[in-house]
N, C-alpha and C positions, 0 to 999 in steps of 0.2 A: 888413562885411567887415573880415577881421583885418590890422593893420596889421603885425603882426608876422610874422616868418617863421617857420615852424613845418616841420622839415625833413618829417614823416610825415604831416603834416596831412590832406593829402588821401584816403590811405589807411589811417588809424588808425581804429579804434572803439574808445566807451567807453560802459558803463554803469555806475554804483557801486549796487553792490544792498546797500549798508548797510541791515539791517534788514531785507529782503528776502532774505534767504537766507546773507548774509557779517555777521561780527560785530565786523568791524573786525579783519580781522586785519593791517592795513598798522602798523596801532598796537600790532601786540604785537612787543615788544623797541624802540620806535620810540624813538629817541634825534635826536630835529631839533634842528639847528644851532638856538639861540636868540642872536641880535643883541641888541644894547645895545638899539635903540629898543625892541624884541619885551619886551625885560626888564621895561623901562618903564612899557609898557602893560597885561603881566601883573602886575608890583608892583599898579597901581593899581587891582587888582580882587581882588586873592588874596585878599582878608576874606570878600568873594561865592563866588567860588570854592571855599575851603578846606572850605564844607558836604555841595558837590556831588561832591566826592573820595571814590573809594572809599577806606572805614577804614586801613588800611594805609600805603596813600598818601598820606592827610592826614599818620598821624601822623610821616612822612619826611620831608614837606615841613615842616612844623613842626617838625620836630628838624635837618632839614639842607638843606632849601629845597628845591627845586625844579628846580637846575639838577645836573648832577652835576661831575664835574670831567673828563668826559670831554669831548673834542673833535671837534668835525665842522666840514667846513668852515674848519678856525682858528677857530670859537664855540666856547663852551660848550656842550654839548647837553644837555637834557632827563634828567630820571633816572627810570630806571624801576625801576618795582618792582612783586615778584610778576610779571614778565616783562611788564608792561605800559608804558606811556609812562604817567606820576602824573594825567596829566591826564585818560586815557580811565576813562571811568564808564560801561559801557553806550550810548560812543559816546564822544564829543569835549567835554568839557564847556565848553573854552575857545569851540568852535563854535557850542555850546548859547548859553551864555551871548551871545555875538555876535550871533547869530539872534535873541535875546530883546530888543535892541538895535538891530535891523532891519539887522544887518550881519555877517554867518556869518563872515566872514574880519578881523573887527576886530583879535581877542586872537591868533589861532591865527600860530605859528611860519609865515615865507614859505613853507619847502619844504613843510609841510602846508597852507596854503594854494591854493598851485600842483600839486599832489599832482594827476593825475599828467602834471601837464608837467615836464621833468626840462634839466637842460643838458648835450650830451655833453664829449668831452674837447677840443674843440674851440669852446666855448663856444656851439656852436648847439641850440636850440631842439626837441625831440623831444615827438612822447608814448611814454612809455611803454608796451610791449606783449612780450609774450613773446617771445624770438628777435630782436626788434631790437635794434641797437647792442649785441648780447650780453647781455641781458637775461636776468638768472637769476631775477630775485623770481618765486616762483609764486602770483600773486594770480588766483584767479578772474576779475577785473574786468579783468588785463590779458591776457586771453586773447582775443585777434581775435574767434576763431569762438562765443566765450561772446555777443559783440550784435550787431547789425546798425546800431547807432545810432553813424552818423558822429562822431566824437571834436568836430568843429569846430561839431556839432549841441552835444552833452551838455556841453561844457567851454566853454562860451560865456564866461558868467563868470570861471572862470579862465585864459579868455587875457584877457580885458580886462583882468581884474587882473596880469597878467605885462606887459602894454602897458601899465599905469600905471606901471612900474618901469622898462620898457626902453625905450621909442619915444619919443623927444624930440616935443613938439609943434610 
């Protein structure tokens, strides 16, 4: 049971049919706030990384890095190119890479990580869904009637991982 509060919880579903039908398009144009620690941890793997890049992208990140100079959050965010986030290859490769490491959310930006638990303006806790809290993104996945599978079922994971940031022990 989640210790956290999660304002829709009870009423939200979610399924991510990455690969099953959606192509990842939460990552196209995706610019996530990246943190100093996030920078950190991606520095210390960009050698690994920079093969798994699509062409393009590599050659960005290796001419002008990987962050751009735009802002989210007050971060830095993410640069994309060819209207992608640098990082998406046919998926997530910072996630790949993770996963290959027995940990999907090691490298990946918090807000992709958390993806899609979101905070409103009031800093409480939501899932994202279409029409909640005013919700315009049209993602298949945050469409209610698109699953049947309870949010608190699918997002297991990442609310533990949102509870490793916010619920004092």
């Amino acid at each position: 049971m989640s210790r956290l509060t999660i304002a829709n919880l009870a009423t939200a579903t979610f399924d991510c049919t990455f690969g099953r039908g959606c192509n990842g398009v939460c990552c196209r144009n995706g610019r996530p706030p990246i943190y100093p620690d996030e920078v950190a941890r991606i520095d210390s793997v960009l050698p690994d990384l920079l093969p798994e890049l699509r062409p393009a992208a590599r050659q960005a990140v290796e001419r002008a890095g990987y962050v751009s100079k735009r802002r989210k959050a007050g971060q830095p965010a993410a640069r994309v190119v060819e209207g992608w986030c640098v990082f998406f290859n046919r998926g997530c490769t910072l996630h790949a890479l993770g996963a290959r490491e027995g940990d999907r959310f090691r490298y990946k930006p918090a807000v992709c990580a958390f993806f899609p638990l979101a905070k409103d303006g009031r800093d409480r806790w939501y899932v994202l869904q279409s029409g909640y809290e005013g919700e315009v993104w049209k993602l298949p996945c945050l469409e209610p009637s698109a699953s049947d599978i309870p949010a608190a079922v699918s997002l297991a994971e990442e609310i533990a991982l949102v509870e490793s940031f916010e619920v004092d022990p």
